[in-house]
Steps between C-alpha positions, in 0.01 A plus 500: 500500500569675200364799287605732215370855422588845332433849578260582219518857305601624846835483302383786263403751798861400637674558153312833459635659818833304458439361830566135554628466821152366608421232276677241604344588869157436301611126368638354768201609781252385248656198449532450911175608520418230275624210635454614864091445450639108524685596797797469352841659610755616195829321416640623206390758206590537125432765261485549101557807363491587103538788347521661128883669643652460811537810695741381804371752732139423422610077552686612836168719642281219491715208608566747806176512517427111489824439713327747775174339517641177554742584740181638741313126428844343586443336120829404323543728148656137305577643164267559170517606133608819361382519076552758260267475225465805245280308270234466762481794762504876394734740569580473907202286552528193717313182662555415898413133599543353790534113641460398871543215695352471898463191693227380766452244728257279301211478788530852513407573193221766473260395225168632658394148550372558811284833463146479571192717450496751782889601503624800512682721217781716589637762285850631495558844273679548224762750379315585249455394116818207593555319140122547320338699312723721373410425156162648553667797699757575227181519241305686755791810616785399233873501545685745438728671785282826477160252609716310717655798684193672593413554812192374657372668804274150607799313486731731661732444235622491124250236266852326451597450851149332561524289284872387525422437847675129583226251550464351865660214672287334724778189591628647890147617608342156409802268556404474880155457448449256243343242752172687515496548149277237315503684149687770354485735167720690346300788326706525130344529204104421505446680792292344775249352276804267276730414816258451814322207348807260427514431903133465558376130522210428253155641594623785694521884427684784619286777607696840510372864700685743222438756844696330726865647326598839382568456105804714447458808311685353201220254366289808582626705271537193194148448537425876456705541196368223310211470604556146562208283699507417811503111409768539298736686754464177713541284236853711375657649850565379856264802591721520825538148634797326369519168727151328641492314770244202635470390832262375761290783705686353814830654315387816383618679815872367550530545101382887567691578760815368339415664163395861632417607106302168428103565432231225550348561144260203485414153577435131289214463381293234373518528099216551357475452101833519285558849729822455734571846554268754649597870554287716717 
């Protein structure tokens, strides 16, 4: 299994604080995540990093941060590409990319195949914003260190610190129970409306209780500022659940009790019309 990402304009909250120690922790878990809704378990990682100048201790923060990440997934950090490109990217301005390679066991590959209406949906939280929408929040709050450094008192923290928050790994507290897992979905960008569907069989929906989890103060606070609707905060954000999970009702207890934050957050439905996301 393979897959290839980037962190977004995450990079420009990072390069405003002059804090990039993190990013690298974003890439790789989002590109475990990504591969780990086959059920796949990572080998080896590269990265691609381009930049208007190269500031060495800007390079060495994030590949500590990459090298970190994959040390905790036990994923080898194989080498990459460092370019220096003045004529393209402005000032200290720079792109992250990242390229991962897992393997599975090809009859245990999970490709939802086997879901059926009736099952259960499990939601696992998120850290917050991970690696979307922070083109919309940098239009919404803006950039600068003064924004950035403000303290919220509904976050408990500085705007910044929010939002640099490294996005979740899910790949130890699912390894063990991939078995009872018939379909998994890693909530990037689209939300739960754009990733749910690609591991639903035709004809079915996914019918989701927006009661059943707490949505962190964060997406809260976006919505307020911009006035943004509802619809499109689900279509944008993770809203608070960063991995979802499918399984048969007969699981739903072992997979609780082994995931102590996991939420049941809905079921499969039968789809009805060109609808295959509901939110309740």
């Amino acid at each position: 299994m393979s897959s290839v990402d980037g962190v977004g304009t995450k990079l420009k909250i990072a390069s405003a604080l002059a804090k990039h120690n993190t990013i690298g922790i974003d890439l790789v878990n989002h590109c475990v995540n990504d591969i780990l809704t086959c059920g796949a378990e990572p080998l080896f990682f590269l990265d691609y990093i381009a930049m208007g100048k190269l500031v060495p201790e800007q390079v060495e923060a994030v590949a500590c941060g990459l090298a970190q990440a994959c040390r905790e997934v036990g994923c080898a950090l194989i080498g990459g590409e460092t370019a220096e490109m003045p004529g393209l990217y402005a000032g200290e301005d720079y792109e992250l990319v990242g390229f991962i390679i897992g393997v599975v066991e090809k009859e245990k590959i999970i490709m939802g195949k086997t879901i059926v209406v009736g099952d259960t949906i499990i939601g696992l939280p998120s850290s917050g914003l991970h690696t979307n929408g922070y083109s919309l929040v940098r239009k919404l709050f803006g950039e600068t260190p003064s924004v950035l450094n403000t303290h919220y008192p509904e976050l408990g923290r500085t705007l910044g610190e929010e939002l640099l928050e490294p996005h979740r790994c899910y790949h130890h507290q699912l390894k063990p129970l991939l078995p009872l897992i018939k379909g998994m979905a890693h909530i990037t960008g689209g939300g739960l409306v754009g990733n749910v569907p690609r591991i639903l069989p035709q004809g079915m929906a996914a019918q989701f209780r927006s009661r059943a989890w707490t949505i962190p103060s964060i997406f809260q606070l976006i919505q307020q500022r911009g006035n943004v609707a509802q619809s499109e905060m689900y279509r944008v954000f993770n809203m608070g659940i960063g991995m979802v999970l499918i399984c048969s009702p007969t699981d739903v207890d072992q997979l609780t009790k082994a995931l102590p934050e996991a939420k049941v957050i809905g079921e499969v439905v039968k789809q009805v019309g060109k609808v295959r996301v509901v939110i309740k």
